[in-house]
N, C-alpha and C positions, 0 to 999 in steps of 0.2 A: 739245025733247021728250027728256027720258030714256029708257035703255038701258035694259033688264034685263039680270042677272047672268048671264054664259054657265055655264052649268052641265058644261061643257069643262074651265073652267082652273080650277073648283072642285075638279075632282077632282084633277086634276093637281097641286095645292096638296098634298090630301092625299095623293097615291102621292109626291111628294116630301120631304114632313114623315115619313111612313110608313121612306121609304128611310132618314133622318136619324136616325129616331129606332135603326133597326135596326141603321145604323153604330155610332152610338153605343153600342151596348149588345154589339157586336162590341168594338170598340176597349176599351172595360170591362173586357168578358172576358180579352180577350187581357192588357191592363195586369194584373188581379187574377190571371192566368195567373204571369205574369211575376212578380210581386211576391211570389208563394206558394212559385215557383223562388228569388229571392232571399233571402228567409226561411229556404229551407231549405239554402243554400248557407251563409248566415251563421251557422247552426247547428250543421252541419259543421264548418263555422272553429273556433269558438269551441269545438267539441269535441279538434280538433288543438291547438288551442292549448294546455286546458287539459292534453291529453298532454304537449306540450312543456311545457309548465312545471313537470310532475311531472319529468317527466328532466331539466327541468334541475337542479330543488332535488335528485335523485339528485345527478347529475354534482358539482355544488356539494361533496355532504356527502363525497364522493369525493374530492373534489379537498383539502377540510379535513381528510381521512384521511390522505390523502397529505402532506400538508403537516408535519402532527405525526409521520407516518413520519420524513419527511426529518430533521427537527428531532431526533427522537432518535438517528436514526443518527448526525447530525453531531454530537452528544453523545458518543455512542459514540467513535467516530474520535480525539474530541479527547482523551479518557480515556488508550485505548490509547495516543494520542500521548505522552502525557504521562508515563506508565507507561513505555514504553518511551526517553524523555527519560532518565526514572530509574534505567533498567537500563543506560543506555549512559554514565553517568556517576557519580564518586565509586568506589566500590566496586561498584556494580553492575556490569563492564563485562562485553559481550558479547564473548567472542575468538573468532575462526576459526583454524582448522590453512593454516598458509599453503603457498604452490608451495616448491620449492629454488628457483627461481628470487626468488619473493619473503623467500626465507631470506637471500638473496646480498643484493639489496639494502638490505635492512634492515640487514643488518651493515654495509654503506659507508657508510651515510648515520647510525649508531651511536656515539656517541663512547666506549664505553667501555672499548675497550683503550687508549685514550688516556689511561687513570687511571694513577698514579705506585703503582705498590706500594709497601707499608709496612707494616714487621712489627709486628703488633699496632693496626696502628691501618686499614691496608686491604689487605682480601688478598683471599685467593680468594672467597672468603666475599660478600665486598662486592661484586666484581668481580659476580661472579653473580646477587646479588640484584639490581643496579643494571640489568644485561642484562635479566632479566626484567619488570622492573618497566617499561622502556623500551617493551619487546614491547607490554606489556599496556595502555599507554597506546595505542598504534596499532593497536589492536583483534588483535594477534594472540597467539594461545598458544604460551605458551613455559612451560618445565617446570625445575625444580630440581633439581640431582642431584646426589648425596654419593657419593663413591667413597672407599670403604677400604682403606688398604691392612697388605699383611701384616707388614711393617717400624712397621705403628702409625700412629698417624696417619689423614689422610686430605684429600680436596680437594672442590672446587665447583666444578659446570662449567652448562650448560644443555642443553638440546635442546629440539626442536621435532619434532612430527609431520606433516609434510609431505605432501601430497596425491598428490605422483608419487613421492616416491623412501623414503617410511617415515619412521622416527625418523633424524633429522640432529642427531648430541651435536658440541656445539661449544664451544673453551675460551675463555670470555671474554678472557680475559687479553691473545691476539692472533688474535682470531675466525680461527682454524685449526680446521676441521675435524678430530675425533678418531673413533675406533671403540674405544672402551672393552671389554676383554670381562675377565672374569672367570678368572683365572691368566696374563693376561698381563701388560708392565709398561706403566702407564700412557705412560713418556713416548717407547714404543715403537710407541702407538698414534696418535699424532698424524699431519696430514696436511698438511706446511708447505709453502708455496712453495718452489719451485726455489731449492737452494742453501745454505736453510734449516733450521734444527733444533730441537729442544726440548732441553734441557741435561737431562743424567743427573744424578741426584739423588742426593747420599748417603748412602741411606736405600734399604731396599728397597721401591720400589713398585709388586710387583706386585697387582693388581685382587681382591680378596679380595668385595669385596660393590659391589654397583649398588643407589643406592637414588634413584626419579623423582617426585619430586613434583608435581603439575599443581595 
């Protein structure tokens, strides 16, 4: 004999199907919740992003600024370099005013009192250019000086302007410091080592005119 249907777990069927279906459309919601947050986070992104990328192609075209800076600076640099190459060589040279102290040793390490006098053919003249010209190679300034005297005539000595102690005139001939002055007699001015002297000339030479060439 067959049952009839209990009409119990019919409903029960449906308040079950009922609860599934209402999860489900919970669960939906929440995922289309979610997925509407993810959307607009990814939007977000993609908005910072495309900031960053503006700053960077900034930064970039900065950095390509900078770049052609450097570049011409080091252009520059190398110019000045070179120029200044040119000024410190040949005829260009750069001199400084040296210490006495650096007067002193220039003169010992100087060979040109060591030249042989020779009338007419090397004398004071030579003696002193040769001094200067020495100078002038080691970057220092040194000066040309004619002294006249009243008996006629006249000679060639150098000096230098010195940083501590003024103008230092010195006679090539035996780097003896002198003090040249004007009515006095030149070989009365001289300042020789102990013992030492400048020979008296037979001529009058006292100091009529100072003339310094630089």
């Amino acid at each position: 004999m067959l049952e009839r249907p209990s009409h119990g777990r019919f409903w029960v069927a449906i308040a079950l199907l009922a609860v599934v279906a209402v999860a489900s459309l919970l669960v939906t919601a929440s995922l289309s919740n979610r997925l509407g947050e993810t959307q607009a986070e990814l939007r977000a992104l993609e908005a910072e992003l495309a900031t960053a990328h503006t700053g960077l192609t900034g930064v970039e075209a900065e950095l390509i600024a900078s770049r052609d800076l450097v570049e011409s600076l080091e252009a520059a640099l190398f110019d000045l370099e070179e120029n200044y190459f040119r000024l410190t060589t040949g005829y260009g040279y750069v001199l400084r005013d040296p210490s006495y102290r650096q007067v002193i040793e220039f003169l010992d390490r100087d060979g040109t009192s060591g030249q042989e006098y020779m009338e007419s053919q090397y004398t004071c003249v030579d003696f002193a250019a040769d001094m200067k010209a020495n100078a002038a190679r080691e970057g220092i300034r040194c000066a040309y000086v004619i002294i006249e005297f009243l008996g006629g005539g006249g000679h060639a000595i150098v000096a230098f302007e010195t940083t501590d102690r003024g103008m230092v005139f010195v006679e090539p001939q035996f780097d003896w410091e002198v003090e040249p002055e004007i009515g006095r007699r030149y070989h009365q001015t001289a300042k020789p080592p102990l013992g030492q002297g400048m020979a008296v000339p037979d001529f009058d030479d006292t100091i009529t005119r100072i003339i310094i060439v630089w």
